[in-house]
Each structure stands twice: as structure tokens, then as C-alpha cells.
N, C-alpha and C positions, 0 to 999 in steps of 0.2 A: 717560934722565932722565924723572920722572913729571912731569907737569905738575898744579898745581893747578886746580880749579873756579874760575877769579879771574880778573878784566878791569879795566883802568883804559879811561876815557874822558873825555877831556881832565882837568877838575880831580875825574871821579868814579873812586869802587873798590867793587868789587863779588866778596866772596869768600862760599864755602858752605864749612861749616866743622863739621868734627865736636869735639866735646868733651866730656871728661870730671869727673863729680864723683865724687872719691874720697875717702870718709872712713874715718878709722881711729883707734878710741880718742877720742871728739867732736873729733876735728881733721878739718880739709878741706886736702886739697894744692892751692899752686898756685905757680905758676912767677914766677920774678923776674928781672933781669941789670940791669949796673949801667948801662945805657945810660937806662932808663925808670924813672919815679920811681913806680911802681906795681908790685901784683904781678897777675895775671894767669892765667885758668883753665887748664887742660892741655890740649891738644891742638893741630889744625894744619888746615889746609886739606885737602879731600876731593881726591884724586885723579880726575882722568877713570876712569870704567870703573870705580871701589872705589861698593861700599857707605858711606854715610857708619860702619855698623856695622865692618865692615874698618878705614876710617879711624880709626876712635877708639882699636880694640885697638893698631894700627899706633903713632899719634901716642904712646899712653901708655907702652908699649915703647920706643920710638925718646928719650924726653922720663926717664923715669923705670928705663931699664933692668931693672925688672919687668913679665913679662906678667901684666895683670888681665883679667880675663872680665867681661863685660858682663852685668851681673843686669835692668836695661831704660830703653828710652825714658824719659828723665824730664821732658823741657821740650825745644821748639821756640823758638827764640830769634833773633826778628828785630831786630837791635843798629843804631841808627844812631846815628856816632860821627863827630867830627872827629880825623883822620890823625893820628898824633905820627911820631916819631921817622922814618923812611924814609917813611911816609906822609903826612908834615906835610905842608901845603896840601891834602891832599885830601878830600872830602867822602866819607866811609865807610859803606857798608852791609853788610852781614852776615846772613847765614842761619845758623842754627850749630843739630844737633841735639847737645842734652845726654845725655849716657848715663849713670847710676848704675852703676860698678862694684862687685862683687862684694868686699866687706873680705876679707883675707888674713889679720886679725889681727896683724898688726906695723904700723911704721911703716919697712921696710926698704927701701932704693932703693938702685940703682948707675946713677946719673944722671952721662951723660958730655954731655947735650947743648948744641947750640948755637943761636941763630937763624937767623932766616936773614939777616941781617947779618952772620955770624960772629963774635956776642958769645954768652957763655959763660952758660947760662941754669944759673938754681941754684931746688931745690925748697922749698921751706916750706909745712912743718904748721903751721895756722892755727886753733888753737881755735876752734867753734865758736861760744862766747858770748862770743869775744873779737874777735869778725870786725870789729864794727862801729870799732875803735880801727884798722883797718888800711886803705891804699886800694888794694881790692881788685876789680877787673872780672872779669864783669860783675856792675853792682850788685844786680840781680836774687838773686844767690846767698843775701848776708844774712840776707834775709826768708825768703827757700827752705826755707834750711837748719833755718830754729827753728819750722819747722809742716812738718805733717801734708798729706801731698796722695793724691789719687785721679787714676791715669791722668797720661795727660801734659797739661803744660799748656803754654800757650799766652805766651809774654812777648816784649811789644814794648818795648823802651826806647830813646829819647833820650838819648845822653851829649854830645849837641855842647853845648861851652862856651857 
């Protein structure tokens, strides 16, 4: 079994985490299950020994049953967040590299996955200019998505309640 980049210490959580933004058609994917009242970006936890780059093509295969190819670094994403669902009580922090994948021109997926709770994650294409009617992490994306950027950038956010 792989083990993720992730540590709890007493009430703290501490994971590295690769992730994907995929758009297709001004839609952006991202993951939902009926456990959490949110939906949520693609991807999972960097393995020991994987490139966060491995990771991402990994998570979005394993998440989306399509292999995408990684066109590049988009944003560095230092996330501090309070726990919900299996993480609830805990004080959350996050490293997470974003990756811009490469469009395939469809919106086609054979997504069988699951959490790691073992609840049954389902994918949604999220309009672009309709992102803001949804509650979608992380909220960085939003604004991301409807501008123009150079290079990768840099976003730290605050989501504790």
C-alpha cells in the first residue's frame, strides 16, 4: 500500500497534495459525493517517492478514468482550512501543486471512484462563469479561472470558519 505525504498531530493535519484543473468547453471539473455539501478540486495526496507531477496524472486517472497529460504548473496552493467530515476537529493545512491539464476536446469520463471513506465520488462540469452560484474549493479557482496569468502563482488562503 502507498502511503500518502500526510501527518496528524494531536488536533493538527498536515497533507502535500497534487491537483488538477481541467477544463473543457468553459467548464472546469470537479469532484462531489453525497457525504459533503461542497464540491471539490481533483486530485489526492502525493505519495512518498511520486513526483507531485506523477501524482496528479495518477489522481486524475484513478478519479476520472481518463488519462490527461499535464500541459503545466499553474499555482502553488498553501490551503489552511478547518477539518469537515473525517477531519472534523482538526486544524488543516495543505500544500497542493495545481496542474493545468491538457483539454482532450470532450467532456468524457469513466469515473468509478471513491474516497477514502469509501463514499462514491461523482464528477461535475462546472461552467466557468457560473462557478460563482456553486460552493466550490478551493476558492481560489473562481477568480483563477476568469483571468489571464503569467507563470505559476503563488495562493495562500484561509477557509477556517
Amino acid at each position: 500500500m502507498e502511503h500518502d505525504c500526510c501527518f496528524r498531530d494531536g488536533d493538527k493535519w498536515f497533507r502535500y497534495r497534487a491537483a488538477a484543473i481541467i477544463v473543457e468547453d468553459n467548464c472546469v471539473l470537479f469532484a462531489g459525493n453525497k457525504v459533503n455539501d461542497y464540491y471539490y478540486s481533483i486530485g489526492g495526496g502525493v505519495h512518498l517517492g511520486e513526483t507531485s507531477e506523477e501524482a496528479v496524472k495518477r489522481e486524475v486517472f484513478e478519479e476520472t478514468g481518463v488519462k490527461y497529460e499535464v500541459d503545466y504548473l499553474a499555482v502553488v496552493h498553501e490551503n489552511f482550512f478547518a477539518g469537515s467530515s473525517d477531519l472534523k476537529g482538526y486544524d488543516c493545512h495543505e500544500i497542493a501543486f495545481y496542474y493545468m491539464m491538457k483539454p482532450k476536446g470532450n467532456k468524457n469520463l469513466n469515473s468509478q471512484s471513491v474516497t477514502m471513506g469509501s463514499v462514491k465520488e461523482t464528477m461535475h462540469w462546472i461552467p466557468i462563469d457560473e462557478i460563482y452560484n456553486y460552493k466550490a474549493f478551493p476558492s481560489f479557482m473562481q477568480e483563477y479561472l476568469q483571468s489571464d496569468h503569467i507563470g505559476v502563482e503563488h495562493i495562500i488562503t484561509y477557509e477556517r470558519a
